[in-house]
N, C-alpha and C positions, 0 to 999 in steps of 0.2 A: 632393539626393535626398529624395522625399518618402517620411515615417514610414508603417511598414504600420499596418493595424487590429489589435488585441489577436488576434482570430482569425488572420490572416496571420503573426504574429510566434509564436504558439503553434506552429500546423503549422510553420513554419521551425524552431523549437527543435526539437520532435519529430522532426524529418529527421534531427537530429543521432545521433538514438537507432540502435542497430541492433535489429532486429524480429528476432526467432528464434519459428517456428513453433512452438506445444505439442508436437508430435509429437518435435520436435526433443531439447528437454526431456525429455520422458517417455523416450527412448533414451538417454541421458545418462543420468538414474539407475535404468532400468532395469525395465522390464518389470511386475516386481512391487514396483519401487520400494528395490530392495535396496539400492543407492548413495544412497535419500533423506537418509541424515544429511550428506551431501554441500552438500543445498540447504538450508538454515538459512533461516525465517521470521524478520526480522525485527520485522513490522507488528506495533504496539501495538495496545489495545480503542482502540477511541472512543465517545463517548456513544451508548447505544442498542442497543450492541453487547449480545445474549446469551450467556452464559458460564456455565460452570460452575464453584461455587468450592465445596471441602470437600463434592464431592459433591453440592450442591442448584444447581439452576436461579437464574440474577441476570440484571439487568440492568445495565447500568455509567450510572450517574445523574450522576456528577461524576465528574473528573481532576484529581488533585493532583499537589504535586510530587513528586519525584522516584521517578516511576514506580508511586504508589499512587491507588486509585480506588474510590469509593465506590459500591455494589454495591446494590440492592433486590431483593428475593426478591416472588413473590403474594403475600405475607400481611403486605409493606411492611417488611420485617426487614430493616434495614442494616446493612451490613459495609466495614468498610477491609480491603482487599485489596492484594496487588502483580501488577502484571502478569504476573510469571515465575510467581504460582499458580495462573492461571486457564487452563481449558480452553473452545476456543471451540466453541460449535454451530453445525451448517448451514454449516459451513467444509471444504471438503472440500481433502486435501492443495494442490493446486494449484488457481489461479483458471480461475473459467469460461471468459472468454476467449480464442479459440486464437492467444492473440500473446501474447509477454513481454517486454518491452522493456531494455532494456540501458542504464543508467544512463552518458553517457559522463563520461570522467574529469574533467571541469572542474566538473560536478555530483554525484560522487559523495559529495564529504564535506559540502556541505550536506544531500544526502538523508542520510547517514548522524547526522549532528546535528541534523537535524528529523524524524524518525521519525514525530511525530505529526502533523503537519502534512500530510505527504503521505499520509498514513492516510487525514484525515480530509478528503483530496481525490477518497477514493475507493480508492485503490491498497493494494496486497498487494504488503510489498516482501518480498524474497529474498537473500541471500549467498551463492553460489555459487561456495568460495574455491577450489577444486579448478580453476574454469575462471577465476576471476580476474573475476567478473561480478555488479555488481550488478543486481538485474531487480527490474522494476515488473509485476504483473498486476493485472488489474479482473476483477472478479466482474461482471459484468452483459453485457447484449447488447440489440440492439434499441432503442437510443438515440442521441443525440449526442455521443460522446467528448469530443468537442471542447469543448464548451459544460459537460459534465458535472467531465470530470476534467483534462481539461488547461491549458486558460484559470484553471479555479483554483488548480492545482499552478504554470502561470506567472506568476500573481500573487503565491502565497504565495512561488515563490525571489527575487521580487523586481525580475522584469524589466521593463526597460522599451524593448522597442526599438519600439514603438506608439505610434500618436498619440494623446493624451487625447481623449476624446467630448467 
């Protein structure tokens, strides 16, 4: 049987995903969002990311370990930070696109022990322990998913069911 192309073997991974419309979500916790503590964020910053720490404006310039990040302000003033202090801008509760994906279970404790990884694939992941669901969203629209955030979330877990270029 001949190997698919990295594209072919991504969309076959992704099939495995179940798709739940935004609107779906947004019913689930609720209108004004009353059941949000429900859905638990759990995407890291990644470099570049804008944040707010101790009240001022940062950018996240470097990532250490365990779960601290070195921060630049406009007037070049740096800060060691952790991630559980920063608040994020231009992050709105839930991601732009009207699809959230559903982690299935053979890939959920990789994503949940590489956190940054799939971050910085792109993705806005979610715990949603009430329905038993992890979910992946992307902020963006108007591009190639494929090319943007999948092919390199299937690289970074490590697959390979593609044939090498």
């Amino acid at each position: 049987m001949e190997k698919m192309t990295k594209e072919q073997a991504a969309r076959k991974w992704v099939n495995d995903f179940n798709f739940y419309p935004m609107v779906v979500i947004e019913r689930l916790i609720g209108e004004d969002y009353e059941y949000a503590e429900e859905l638990q964020e759990l995407t890291p910053a990644t470099l570049g990311d804008t944040v707010y720490y101790g009240g001022d404006e940062y950018q996240v310039e470097e990532i250490l370990a365990n779960g601290h990040l070195v921060l630049t302000n406009s007037d070049d003033e740096t800060v060691d930070a952790e991630q559980y202090e920063l608040e994020f801008l231009d992050r709105d509760f839930l991601p732009m696109w009207g699809t959230m994906f559903d982690v299935p279970n053979m890939d959920q404790e990789w994503v949940r022990d590489n956190l940054d990884k799939v971050a910085e694939c792109g993705f806005r992941i979610y715990d949603f322990e009430t329905m038993d669901l992890l979910l992946l969203g992307i902020d963006g629209a108007g591009y190639d998913f494929y090319e943007a955030h999948w092919i390199p979330l299937y690289e970074a877990r490590g697959l390979t069911w593609h044939k090498e270029d």
